[in-house]
N, C-alpha and C positions, 0 to 999 in steps of 0.2 A: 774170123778168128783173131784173137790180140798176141798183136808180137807182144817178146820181153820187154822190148821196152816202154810199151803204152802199161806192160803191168806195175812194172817199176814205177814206174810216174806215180801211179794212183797210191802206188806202196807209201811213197815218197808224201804224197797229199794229206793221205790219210796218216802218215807221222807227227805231220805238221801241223793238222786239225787238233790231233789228240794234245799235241802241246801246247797248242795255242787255248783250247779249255783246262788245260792243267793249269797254267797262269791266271785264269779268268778267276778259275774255283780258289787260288791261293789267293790274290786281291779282294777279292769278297768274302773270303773269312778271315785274312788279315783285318781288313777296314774299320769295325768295329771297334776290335780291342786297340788299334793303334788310333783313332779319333777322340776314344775318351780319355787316353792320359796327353792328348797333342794335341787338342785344339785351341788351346788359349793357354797361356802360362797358368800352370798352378800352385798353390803356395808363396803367390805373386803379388798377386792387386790388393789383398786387405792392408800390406805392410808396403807397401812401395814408396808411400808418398810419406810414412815414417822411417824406414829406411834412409831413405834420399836428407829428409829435413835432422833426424836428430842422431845418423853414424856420418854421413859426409856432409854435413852440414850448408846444405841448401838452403835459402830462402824462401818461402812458399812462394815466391816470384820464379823462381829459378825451378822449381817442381813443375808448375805450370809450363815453363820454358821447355824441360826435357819432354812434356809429353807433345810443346807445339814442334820439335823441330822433329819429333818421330810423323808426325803425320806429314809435314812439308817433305820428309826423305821419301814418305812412302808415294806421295807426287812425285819426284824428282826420281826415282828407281822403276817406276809402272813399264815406262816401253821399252828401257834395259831388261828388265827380269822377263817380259812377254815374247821379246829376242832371243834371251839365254834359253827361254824353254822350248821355242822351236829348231832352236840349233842343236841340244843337246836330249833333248826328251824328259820327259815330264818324272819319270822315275829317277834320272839322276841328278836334276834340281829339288827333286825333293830331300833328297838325301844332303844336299849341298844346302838346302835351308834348314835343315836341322842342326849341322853340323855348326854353323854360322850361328845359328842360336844357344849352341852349348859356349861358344867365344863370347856371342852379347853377354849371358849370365855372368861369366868368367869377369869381362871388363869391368860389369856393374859392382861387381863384389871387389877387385881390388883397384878399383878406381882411388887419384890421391886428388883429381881438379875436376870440374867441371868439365871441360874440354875432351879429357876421357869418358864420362859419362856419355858426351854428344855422340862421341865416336859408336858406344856401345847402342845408340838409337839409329845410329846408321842400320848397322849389323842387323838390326829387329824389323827395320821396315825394309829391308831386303829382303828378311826370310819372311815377313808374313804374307810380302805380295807374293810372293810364288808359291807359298802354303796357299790363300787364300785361292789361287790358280788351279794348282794344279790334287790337290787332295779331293776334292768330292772328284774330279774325274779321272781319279786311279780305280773309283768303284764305278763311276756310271760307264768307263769304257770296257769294264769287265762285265757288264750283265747282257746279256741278247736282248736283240732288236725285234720291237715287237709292239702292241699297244701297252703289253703292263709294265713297261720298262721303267717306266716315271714313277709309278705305283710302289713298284721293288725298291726304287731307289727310294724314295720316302721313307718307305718301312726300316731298309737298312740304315740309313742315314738318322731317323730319326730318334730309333733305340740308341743308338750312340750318342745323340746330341744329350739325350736325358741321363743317360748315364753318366756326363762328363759334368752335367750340371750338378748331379748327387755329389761325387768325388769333389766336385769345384769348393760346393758349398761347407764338406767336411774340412777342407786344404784352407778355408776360409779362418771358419773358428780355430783350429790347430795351430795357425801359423801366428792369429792375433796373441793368442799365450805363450806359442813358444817365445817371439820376439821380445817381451818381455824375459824368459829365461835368459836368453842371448840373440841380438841383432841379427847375427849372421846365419842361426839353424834354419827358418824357413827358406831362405835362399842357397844352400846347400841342398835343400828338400828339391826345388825346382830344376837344380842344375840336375840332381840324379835322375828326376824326370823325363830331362830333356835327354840326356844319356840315352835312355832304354826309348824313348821317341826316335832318337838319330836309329839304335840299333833295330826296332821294330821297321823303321823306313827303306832300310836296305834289303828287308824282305820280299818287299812288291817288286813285280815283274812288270815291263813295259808292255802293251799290251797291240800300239802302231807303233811299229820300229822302223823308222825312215821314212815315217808319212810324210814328212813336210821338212823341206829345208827353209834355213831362216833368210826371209826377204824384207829387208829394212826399207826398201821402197814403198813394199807395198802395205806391210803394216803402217808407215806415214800415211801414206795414202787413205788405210781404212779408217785409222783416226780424224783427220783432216774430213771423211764423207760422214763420219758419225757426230762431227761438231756441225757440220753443215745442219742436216736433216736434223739435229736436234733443235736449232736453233731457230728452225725456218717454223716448227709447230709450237706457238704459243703454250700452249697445255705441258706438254715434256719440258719448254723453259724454265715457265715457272715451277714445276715440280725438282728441276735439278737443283735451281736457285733453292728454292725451300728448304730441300735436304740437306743440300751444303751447311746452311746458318741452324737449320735445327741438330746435325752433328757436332756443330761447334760450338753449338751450349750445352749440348748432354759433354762433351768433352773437358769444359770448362767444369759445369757441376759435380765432373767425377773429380775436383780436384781441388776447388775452393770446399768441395765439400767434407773434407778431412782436416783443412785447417778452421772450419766450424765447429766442427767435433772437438777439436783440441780447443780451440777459444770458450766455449763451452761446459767446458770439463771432464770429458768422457773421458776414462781413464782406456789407456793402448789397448790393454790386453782385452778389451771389449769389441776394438774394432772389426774383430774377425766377425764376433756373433753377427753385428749390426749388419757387416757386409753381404754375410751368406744370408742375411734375413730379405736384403733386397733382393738378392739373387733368386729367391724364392719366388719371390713378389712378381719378378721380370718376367719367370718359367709360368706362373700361374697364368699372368694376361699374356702373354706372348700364344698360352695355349690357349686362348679363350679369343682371337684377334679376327675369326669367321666373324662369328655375334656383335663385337664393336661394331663390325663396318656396315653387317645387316641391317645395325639398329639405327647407325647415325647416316651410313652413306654418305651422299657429296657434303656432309658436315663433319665425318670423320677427323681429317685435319684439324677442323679448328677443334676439336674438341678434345684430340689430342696435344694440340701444341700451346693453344693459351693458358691453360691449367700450368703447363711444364715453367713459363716463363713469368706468371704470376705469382709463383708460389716464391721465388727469387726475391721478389718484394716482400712477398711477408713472411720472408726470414731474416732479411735484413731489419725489417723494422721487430720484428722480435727480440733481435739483437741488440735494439738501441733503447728496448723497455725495460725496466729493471723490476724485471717478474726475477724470484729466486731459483736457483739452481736447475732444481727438478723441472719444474715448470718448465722454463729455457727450453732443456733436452727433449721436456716429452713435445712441447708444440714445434720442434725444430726437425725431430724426429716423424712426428705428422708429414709433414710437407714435402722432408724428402720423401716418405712412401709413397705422395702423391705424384711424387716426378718421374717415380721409378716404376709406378704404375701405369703410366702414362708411355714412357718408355718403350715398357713389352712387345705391345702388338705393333709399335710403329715402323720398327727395321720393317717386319714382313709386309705390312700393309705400303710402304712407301715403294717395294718392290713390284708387288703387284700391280698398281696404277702405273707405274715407268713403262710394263708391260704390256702394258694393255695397247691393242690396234698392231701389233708389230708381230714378228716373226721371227725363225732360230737365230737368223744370220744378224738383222739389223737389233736382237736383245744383247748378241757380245760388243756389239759398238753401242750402246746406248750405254753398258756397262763399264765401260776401257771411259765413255766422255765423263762419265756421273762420278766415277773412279779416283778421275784427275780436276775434275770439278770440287769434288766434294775435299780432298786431301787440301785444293791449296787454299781455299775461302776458309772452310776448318782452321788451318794454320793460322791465316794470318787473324783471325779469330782469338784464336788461343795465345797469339802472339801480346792482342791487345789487352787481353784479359788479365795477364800476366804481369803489365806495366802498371794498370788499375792497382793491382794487391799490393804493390811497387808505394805507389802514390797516395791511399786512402787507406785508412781503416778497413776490414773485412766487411763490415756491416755496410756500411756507404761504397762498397765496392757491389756487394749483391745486388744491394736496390738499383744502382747504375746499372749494370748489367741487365736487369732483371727489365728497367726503363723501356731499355733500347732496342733488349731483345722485344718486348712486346711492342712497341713500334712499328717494327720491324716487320712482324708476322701481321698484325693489325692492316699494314698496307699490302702484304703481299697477298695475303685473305680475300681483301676487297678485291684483289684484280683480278684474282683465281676463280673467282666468284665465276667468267665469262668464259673460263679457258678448261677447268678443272669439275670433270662430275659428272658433266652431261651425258646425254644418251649419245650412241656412235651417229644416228642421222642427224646429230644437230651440231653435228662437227663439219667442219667445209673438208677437202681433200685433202688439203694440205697436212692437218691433225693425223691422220688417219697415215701410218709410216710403214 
């Protein structure tokens, strides 16, 4: 017979069960609608690098500049922000990178120096490492455990991801017109964004409440074994190395590539069309990135990244032909598509090879090294790049670019050639993580 208080208990269990899926079910119908207006700035990217260059009066040197020192913060904040989130929980950094982003907006719009600006790219790569942390796992730690777990999470995740692309792509065109009406509407448009993002954020419920307190030894520690081991299998080297230099020329491209557009003659209020036309382009192969790698496999890479860093060249020498107007735009416009289609499948396929041979535990250290890997070679990337616009003409700055980056990948190709593609048994132990 059960005493009162073995009933109680179960009373008690079964309260806490019921709440604890009450939470799960509110995270999983929040996640959707709060991913398609917060996953990436909206109203943002087609005007940004007109913003910066013709109301605060940037040099396309110094454009370049703001987006290198966003990604150097976003290195220099990675084991700060990874610390704040297991000291505090994952729902209330979120909410604190929201918040922090509704300030970046605020800085960038009443910025009077450069120096403010910087300040405002602190704020951004603060909030996007701990967005980029902790958002997919306010929905994956809300769904049950089970084999379709990953399945569900896809599903839900990925209606979102499209969704945000559609919104992205209309915020795209809207914002390149409005800017022309006035500088400032699209960036009030993103701040109200970020607003109902902050307030949407405060919705979700934490889901492990005091799972884990924060241990700065031992996250050093697990960083420290995840540069080890990455570094001891040739194959994961070269693919870190690779990703880093191919981020920091899609980085670059997204930035010389507007003051092309201006040198060229595209008038502003087109930049929106242009922008969401690529975005299109990205969504198309991005969703077609199975079939690239079916078709090309351990050729993949290269057939992704030489195209990207070729095309650099022959836009700068396009540049330096005196084809008229139209001509210019439509062959200059060719070649970004071919960047930006090149692009697409690469984020997800460069993910999957990282992964491959490894497991749950050793994919968040492979990810924390490629993370801080990737941010600070990027930077100092975008750093040099940025002196080139400085130094040379636009045109004679592409082809440079365009040179070194192929180089670049040329040698690191041949060496991957040994390390990169093969079957698992023709890998020795060490490969295999």
């Amino acid at each position: 017979m059960q005493t009162e208080g073995t009933i109680e208990e179960i009373r008690e269990v079964s309260k806490e069960e019921k709440e604890l899926q009450r939470k799960k079910e509110n995270n999983i119908k929040l996640y959707p609608i709060y991913k398609m207006l917060s996953w990436d700035l909206l109203f943002y990217y087609a005007i940004i690098y007109l913003f910066l260059t013709i109301e605060k009066g940037c040099t396309p040197a110094q454009a370049l500049q703001f987006d290198a020192f966003y990604i150097l913060f976003k290195f220099i904040t990675q084991i700060p922000c990874t610390l704040l989130i297991q000291k505090i929980g994952k729902r209330k950094s979120l909410v604190i990178a929201n918040l922090v982003l509704v300030i970046h907006i605020l800085i960038i719009m009443f910025a009077t120096n450069f120096e403010m600006l910087l300040l405002s790219q602190v704020l951004g790569a603060f909030a996007y490492v701990i967005k980029g942390t902790c958002e997919t796992d306010m929905l994956y730690d809300s769904l049950e455990h089970g084999e379709t777990r990953g399945v569900i999470f896809a599903k839900i995740d990925g209606k979102a991801t499209s969704k945000y692309y559609y919104i992205d792509a209309i915020s795209a065109v809207l914002s390149g017109f409005l800017f022309v009406v006035n500088h400032y509407i699209p960036m009030i448009l993103c701040f109200g964004i970020l607003v109902i993002a902050l307030f949407l954020s405060t919705k979700f419920e934490e889901i492990h409440i005091g799972k884990r307190k924060m241990q700065i030894k031992e996250e050093i520690k697990n960083i420290k074994y995840g540069f080890k081991n990455a570094f001891k299998s040739k194959r994961l080297k070269s693919l870190l190395i690779f990703n880093a230099i191919f981020v920091g020329a899609i980085k670059i491209l997204q930035n010389i590539r507007n003051t092309i557009l201006l040198e060229v003659g595209v008038p502003e209020q087109y930049f929106g069309i242009i922008i969401a036309t690529f975005g299109i382009i990205l969504g198309i192969t991005a969703k077609n990135q199975e079939k690239i790698h079916k078709k090309y496999r351990n050729k993949t890479l290269t057939v992704l990244s030489l195209p990207f860093v070729i095309s650099f060249i022959m836009v700068g020498a396009i540049l330096l032909c005196n084809f008229n107007k139209s001509v210019t735009i439509i062959l200059v416009l060719i070649f970004f598509v071919i960047q930006h289609a090149v692009r697409g499948p690469y984020y997800v396929l460069i993910k999957q090879y990282m992964n491959n041979f490894t497991n749950s535990e050793k994919r968040i250290k492979i990810a924390t090294v490629n993370n801080l890997i990737e941010n600070l070679i990027a930077s100092i990337l975008v750093f040099g790049a940025s002196y080139m616009v400085d130094a040379f003409p636009i045109a004679y700055t592409t082809i440079i670019i365009g040179c070194i980056s192929t180089v670049c990948f040329v040698l690191l190709l041949d060496y991957m050639r040994g390390t990169v593609g093969l079957k698992p048994e023709e890998y020795n132990k060490k490969e295999i993580l």
